[in-house]
C-alpha positions as a printed Julia matrix, in Angstrom:
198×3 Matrix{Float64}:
 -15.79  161.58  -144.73
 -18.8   163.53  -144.93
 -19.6   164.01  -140.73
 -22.69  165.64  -138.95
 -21.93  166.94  -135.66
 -24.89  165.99  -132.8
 -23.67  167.2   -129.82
 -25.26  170.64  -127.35
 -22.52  171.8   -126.3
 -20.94  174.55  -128.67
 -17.14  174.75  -127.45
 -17.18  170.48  -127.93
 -19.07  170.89  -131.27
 -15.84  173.72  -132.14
 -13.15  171.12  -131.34
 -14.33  168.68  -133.03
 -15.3   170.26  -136.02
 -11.35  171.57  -135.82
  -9.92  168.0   -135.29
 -11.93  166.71  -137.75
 -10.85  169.16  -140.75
  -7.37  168.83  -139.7
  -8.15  165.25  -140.48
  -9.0   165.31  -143.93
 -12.9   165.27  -142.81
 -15.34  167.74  -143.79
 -18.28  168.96  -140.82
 -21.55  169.37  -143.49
 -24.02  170.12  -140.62
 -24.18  170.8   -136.44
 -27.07  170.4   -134.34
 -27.47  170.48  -130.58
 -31.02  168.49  -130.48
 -31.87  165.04  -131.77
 -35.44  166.73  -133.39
 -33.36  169.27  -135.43
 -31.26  166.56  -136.87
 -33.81  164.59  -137.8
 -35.78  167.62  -139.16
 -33.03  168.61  -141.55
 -32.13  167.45  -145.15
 -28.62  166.42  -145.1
 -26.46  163.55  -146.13
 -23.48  162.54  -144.84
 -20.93  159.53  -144.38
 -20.85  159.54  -140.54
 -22.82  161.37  -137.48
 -20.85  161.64  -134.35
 -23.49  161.5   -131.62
 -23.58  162.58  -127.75
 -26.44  160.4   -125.56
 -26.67  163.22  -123.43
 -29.09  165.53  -125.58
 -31.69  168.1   -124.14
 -35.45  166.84  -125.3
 -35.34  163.69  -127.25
 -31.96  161.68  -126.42
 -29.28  159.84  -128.33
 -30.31  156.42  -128.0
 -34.09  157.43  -129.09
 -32.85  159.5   -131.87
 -30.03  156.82  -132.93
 -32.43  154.09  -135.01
 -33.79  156.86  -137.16
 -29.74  158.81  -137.29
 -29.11  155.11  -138.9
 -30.6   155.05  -141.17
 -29.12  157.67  -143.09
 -25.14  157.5   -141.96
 -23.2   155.67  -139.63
 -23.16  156.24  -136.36
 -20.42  156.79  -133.86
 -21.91  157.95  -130.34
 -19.36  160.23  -128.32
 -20.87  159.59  -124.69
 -19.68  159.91  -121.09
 -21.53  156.95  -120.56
 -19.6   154.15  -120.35
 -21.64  151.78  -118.49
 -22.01  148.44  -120.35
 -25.94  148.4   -120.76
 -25.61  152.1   -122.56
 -23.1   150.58  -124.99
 -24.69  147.32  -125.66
 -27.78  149.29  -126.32
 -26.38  152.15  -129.29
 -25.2   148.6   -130.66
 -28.64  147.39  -130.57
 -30.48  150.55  -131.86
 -28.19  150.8   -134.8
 -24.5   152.4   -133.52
 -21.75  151.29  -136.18
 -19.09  152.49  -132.98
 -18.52  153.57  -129.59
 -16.13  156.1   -127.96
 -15.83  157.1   -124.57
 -15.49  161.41  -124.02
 -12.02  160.73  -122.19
 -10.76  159.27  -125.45
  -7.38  160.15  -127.11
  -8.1   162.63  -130.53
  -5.9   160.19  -132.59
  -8.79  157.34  -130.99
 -11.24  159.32  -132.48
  -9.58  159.68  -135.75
  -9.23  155.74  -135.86
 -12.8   155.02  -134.91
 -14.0   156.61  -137.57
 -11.0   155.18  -140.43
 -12.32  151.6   -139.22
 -15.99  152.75  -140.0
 -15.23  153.98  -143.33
 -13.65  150.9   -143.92
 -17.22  149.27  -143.26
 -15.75  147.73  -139.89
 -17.17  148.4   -136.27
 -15.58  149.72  -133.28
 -15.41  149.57  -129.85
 -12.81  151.4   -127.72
 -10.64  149.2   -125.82
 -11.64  150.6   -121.99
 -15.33  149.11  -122.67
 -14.6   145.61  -123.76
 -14.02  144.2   -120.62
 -16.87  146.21  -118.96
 -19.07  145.3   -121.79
 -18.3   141.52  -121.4
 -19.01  141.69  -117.84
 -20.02  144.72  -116.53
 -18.34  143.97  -113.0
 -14.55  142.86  -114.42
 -12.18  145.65  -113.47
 -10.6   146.75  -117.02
  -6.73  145.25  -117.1
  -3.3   147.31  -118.09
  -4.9   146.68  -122.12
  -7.32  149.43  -120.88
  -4.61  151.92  -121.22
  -2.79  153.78  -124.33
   1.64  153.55  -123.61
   2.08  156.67  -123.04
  -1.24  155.98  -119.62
   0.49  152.64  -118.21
   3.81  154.53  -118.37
   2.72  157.67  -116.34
   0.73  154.93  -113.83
   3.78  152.87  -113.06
   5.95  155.61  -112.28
   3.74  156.72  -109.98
   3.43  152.9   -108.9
   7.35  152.86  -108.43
   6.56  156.17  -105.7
   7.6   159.14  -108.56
   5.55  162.26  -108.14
   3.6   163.35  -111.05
   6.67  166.21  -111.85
   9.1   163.44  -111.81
   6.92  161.14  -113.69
   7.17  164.08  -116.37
   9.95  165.02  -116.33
  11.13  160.76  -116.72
   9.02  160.54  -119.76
  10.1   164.16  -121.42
   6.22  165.46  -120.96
   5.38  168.51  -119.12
   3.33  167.82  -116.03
  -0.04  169.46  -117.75
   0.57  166.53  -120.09
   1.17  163.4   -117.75
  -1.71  165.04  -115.72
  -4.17  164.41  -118.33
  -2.55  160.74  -119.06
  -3.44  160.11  -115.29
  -6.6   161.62  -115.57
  -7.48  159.25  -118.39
  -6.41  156.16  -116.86
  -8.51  157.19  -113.78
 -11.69  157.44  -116.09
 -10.74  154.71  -117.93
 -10.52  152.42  -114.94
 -13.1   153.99  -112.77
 -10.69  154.96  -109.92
 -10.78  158.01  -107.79
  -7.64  159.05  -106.94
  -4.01  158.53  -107.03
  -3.79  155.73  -104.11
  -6.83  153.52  -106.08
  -4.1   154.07  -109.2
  -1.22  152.75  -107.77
  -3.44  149.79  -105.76
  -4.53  149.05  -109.29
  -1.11  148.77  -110.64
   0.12  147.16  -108.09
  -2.33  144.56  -108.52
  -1.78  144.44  -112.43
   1.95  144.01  -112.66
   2.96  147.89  -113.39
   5.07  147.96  -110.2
């Protein structure tokens, strides 16, 4: 696919303009404002596009950015009345920043395919934006890190269990926690607990 990059920050813009060749996809423009996007004269299959944009923002930008690709936003807004809206004003999909690379990669397969998509941590929150996401939330390789630390394994051991280096299980615990809106390590193993992981 043909995919415009909307995003200010530069080091984000880099790695995904890196994922995204090592996909097959080709990057034919980057911007860091909604106004320069809009200003320019290219075509493309796809724009990946942040909310979070200095002057005019995502969502205002995102009727016009439809008009001329498909749009997946990229946000750190998960909240349910964010993603209802991009669906409103246009979005084809929706992916949370805390997303896997190979989710990313899949989001946009299913729009070339002319399908939508939502990421699986905001389909509960987007039915009802007080439900506390279940274990459905959460890739494998998440729900196995959280219920060894459910079952009382530290984070090394968890690692060491699952053949990951810690680094890695730390960022599979970090995800769950963003995906399920949770604090810390007690609030993980609570939910777990109450979810049938442990």
């Amino acid at each position: 696919m043909r995919v415009v990059l909307l995003e200010d920050h530069h080091l984000v813009r880099k790695g995904l303009r890196l994922l995204l060749e090592e996909g097959g996809h080709r990057v034919v423009a980057e911007f860091a404002t909604a106004e320069e996007a809009l200003a320019a004269p290219w075509e493309a299959d796809l724009v990946l596009l942040d909310l979070n944009l200095p002057g005019m923002g995502g969502l205002e930008a995102l009727p016009e950015l439809a008009k001329r690709a498909k749009v997946l936003v990229v946000s750190m807004h998960d909240e349910p009345a964010y993603v209802a809206r991009a669906f409103q004003l246009g979005a084809r999909g929706y992916l949370p920043k805390h997303a896997l690379d190979q989710e990313l990669l899949e989001a946009m397969e299913r729009l070339r395919r002319g399908l939508r998509y939502l990421h699986p941590s905001l389909t509960e929150a987007l039915l009802d934006g007080q439900a506390e996401p279940g274990p459905e939330a959460l890739s494998e390789r998440e729900k196995a890190v959280v219920a060894l630390l459910a079952h009382g394994y530290t984070l090394s051991q968890a690692a060491e269990r699952l053949g990951l280096s810690v680094k890695t299980a730390y960022t599979y615990k970090q995800r769950a926690l963003n995906k399920l809106g949770l604090m810390d390590t007690p609030d993980l193993v609570r939910w777990a607990r109450e979810h049938g992981l442990a």
